[in-house]
VOPAGU-2260 file (C-alpha; in pm, 1 decimal, decimal comma):
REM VOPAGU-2260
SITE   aa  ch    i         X         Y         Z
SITE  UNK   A    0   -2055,5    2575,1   -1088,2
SITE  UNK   A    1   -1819,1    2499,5   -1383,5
SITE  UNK   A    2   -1977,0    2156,1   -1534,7
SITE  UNK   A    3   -1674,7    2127,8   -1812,2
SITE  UNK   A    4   -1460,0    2129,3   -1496,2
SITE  UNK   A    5   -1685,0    1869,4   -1284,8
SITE  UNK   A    6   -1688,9    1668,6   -1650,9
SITE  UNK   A    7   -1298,3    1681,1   -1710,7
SITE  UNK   A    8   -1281,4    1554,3   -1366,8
SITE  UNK   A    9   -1519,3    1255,1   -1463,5
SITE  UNK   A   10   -1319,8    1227,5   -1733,5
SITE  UNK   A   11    -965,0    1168,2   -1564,6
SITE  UNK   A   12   -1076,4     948,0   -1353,8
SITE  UNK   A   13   -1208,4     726,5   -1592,9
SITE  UNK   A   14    -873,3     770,7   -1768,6
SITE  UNK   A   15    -728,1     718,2   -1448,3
SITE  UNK   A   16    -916,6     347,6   -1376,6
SITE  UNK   A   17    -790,5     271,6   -1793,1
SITE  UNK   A   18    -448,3     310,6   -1733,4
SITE  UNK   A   19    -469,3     113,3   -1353,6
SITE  UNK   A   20    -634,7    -145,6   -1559,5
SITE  UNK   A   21    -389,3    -161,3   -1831,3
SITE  UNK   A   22    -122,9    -132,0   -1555,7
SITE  UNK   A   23    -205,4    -465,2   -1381,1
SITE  UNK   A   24    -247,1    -644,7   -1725,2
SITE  UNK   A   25     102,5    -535,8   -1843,9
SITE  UNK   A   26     231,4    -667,0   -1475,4
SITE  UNK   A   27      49,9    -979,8   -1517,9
SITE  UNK   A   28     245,2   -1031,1   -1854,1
SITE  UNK   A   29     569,7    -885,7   -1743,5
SITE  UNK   A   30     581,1   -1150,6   -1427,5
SITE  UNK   A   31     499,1   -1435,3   -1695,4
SITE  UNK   A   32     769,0   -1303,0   -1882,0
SITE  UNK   A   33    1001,5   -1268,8   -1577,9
SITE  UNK   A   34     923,8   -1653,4   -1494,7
SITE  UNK   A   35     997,5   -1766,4   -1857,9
SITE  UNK   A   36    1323,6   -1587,8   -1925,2
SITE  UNK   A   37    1453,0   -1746,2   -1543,3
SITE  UNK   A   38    1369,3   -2077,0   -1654,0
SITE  UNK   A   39    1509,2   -2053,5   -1972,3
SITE  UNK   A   40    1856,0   -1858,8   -1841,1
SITE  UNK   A   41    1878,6   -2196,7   -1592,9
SITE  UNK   A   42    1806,6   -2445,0   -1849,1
SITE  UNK   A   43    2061,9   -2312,9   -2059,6
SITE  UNK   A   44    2258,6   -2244,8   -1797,1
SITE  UNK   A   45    2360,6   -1868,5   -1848,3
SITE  UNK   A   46    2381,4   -1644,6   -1525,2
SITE  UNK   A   47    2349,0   -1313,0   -1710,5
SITE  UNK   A   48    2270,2   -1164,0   -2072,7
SITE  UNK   A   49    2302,8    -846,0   -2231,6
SITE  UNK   A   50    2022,6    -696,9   -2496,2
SITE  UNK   A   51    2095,0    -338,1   -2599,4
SITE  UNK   A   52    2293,8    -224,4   -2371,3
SITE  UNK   A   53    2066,3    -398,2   -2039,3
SITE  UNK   A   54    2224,8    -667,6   -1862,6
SITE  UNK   A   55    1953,0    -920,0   -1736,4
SITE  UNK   A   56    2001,3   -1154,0   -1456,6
SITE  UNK   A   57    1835,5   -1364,5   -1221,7
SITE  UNK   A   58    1865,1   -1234,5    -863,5
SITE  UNK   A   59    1788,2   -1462,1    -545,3
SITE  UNK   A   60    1612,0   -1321,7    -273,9
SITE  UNK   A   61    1364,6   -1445,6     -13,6
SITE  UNK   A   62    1034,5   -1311,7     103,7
SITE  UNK   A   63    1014,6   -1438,4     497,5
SITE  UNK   A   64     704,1   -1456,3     648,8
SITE  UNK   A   65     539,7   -1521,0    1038,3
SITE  UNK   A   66     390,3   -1837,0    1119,0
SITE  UNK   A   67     336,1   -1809,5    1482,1
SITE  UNK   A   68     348,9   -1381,3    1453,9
SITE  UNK   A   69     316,7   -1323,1    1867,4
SITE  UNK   A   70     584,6   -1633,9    1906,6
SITE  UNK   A   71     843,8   -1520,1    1653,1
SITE  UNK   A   72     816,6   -1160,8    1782,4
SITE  UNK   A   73     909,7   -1269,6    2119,2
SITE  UNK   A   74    1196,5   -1473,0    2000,9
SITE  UNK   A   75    1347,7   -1228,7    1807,1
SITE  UNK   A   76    1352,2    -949,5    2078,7
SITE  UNK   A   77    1578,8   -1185,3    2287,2
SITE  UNK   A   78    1813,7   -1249,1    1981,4
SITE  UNK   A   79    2112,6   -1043,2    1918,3
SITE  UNK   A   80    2139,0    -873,5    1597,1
SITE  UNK   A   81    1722,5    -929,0    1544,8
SITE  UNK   A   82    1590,0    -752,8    1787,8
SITE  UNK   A   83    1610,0    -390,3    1597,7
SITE  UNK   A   84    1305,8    -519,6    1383,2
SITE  UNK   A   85    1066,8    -552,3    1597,4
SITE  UNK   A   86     900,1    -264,3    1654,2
SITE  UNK   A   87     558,0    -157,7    1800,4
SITE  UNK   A   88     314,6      46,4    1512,9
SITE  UNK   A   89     -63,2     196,3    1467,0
SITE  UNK   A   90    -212,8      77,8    1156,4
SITE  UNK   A   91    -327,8     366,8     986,1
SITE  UNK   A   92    -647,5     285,8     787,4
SITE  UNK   A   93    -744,5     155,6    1115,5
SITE  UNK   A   94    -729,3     472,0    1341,6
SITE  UNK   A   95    -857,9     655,6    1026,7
SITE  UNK   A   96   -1153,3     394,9    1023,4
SITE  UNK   A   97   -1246,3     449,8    1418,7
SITE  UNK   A   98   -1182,1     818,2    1382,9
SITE  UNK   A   99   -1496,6     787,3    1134,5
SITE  UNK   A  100   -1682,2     614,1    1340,8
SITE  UNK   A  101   -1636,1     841,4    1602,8
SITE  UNK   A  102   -1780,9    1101,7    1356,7
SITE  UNK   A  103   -2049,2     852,1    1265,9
SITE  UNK   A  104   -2127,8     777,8    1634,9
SITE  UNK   A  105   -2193,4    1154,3    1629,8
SITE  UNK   A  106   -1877,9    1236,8    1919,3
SITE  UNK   A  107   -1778,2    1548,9    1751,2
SITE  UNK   A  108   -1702,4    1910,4    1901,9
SITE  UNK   A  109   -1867,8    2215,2    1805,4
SITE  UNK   A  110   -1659,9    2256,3    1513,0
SITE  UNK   A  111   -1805,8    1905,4    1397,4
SITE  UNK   A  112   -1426,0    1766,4    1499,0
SITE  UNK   A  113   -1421,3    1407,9    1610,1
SITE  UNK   A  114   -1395,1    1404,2    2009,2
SITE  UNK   A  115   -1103,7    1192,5    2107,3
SITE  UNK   A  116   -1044,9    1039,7    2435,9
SITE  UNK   A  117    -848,2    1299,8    2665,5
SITE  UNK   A  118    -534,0    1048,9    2678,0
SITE  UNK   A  119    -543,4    1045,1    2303,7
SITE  UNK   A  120    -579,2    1422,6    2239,5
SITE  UNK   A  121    -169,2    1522,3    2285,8
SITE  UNK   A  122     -82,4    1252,0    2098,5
SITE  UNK   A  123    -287,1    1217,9    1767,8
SITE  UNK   A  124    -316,7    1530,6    1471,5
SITE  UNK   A  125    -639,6    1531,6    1299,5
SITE  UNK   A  126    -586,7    1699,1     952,8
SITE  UNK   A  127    -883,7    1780,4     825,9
SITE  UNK   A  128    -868,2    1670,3     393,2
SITE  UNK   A  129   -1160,4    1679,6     130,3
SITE  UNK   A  130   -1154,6    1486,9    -196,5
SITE  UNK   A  131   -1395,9    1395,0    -441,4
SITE  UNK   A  132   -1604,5    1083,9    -485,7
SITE  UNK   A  133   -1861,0    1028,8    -785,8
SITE  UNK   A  134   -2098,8     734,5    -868,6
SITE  UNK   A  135   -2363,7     645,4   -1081,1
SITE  UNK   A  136   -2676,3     918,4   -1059,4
C-alpha cells in the first residue's frame, strides 16, 4: 500500500473542507453585499451601474412556494397552461437509503447484490460505486 498516496488523499480532502469553508464565508459576504448595493441603487434611485466594464442591476424575481402541497398539485393539473409542472418523481437519496437497508437487512443475492422486489427488478439499475471515507483513528 502506497501511504504518500493514502496521505495526499488525507490531504485534499482537508484542502477540500478549507476551500468549502471559505466558500460559504465569501457567499455569506457576497449576499450582504448583494443586499447593500440593492438598497443603496433604490435609495438613490438608479436602475443600473457600470464598474469596469460590468453592468450591475437589480433583477426581480420570485421564489413560489406550496402551502397546501397535495391541494395546489391538484389545482394546477386542472389549470390550463399549469398543468405541465406537475409531475410525478422518486427521490433519490431515498431509494439509495432503502436500497442500504436492504443490504443492511441482509436481502442480498449471492453476489452480495441487494434483492429487490420482483416488480422492482425491470425497472431500477443498481450501479455498483466505491469511494473513500476516513475518520479519526
Amino acid at each position: 500500500m502506497d501511504i504518500e498516496m493514502v496521505r495526499r488523499f488525507l490531504a485534499l480532502r482537508k484542502e477540500k473542507a478549507r476551500i468549502a469553508q471559505e466558500l460559504e464565508e465569501t457567499k455569506e459576504v457576497l449576499r450582504w453585499h448583494e443586499e447593500a448595493l440593492i438598497e443603496a441603487l433604490a435609495a438613490e434611485g438608479v436602475d443600473k451601474i457600470t464598474v469596469d466594464g460590468r453592468t450591475v442591476y437589480p433583477q426581480r424575481t420570485f421564489r413560489p412556494s406550496l402551502i397546501d402541497k397535495q391541494a395546489a398539485i391538484a389545482v394546477l393539473k386542472q389549470l390550463p397552461g399549469w398543468a405541465y409542472m406537475v409531475v410525478e418523481t422518486v427521490n433519490a437519496q431515498t431509494l439509495r437509503g432503502r436500497v442500504l437497508e436492504l443490504v443492511r437487512d441482509g436481502m442480498v443475492d449471492n453476489d452480495d447484490m441487494p434483492v429487490l422486489p420482483d416488480s422492482l427488478k425491470e425497472l431500477v439499475n443498481l450501479n455498483e460505486m466505491y469511494s473513500l471515507s476516513d475518520r479519526k483513528a
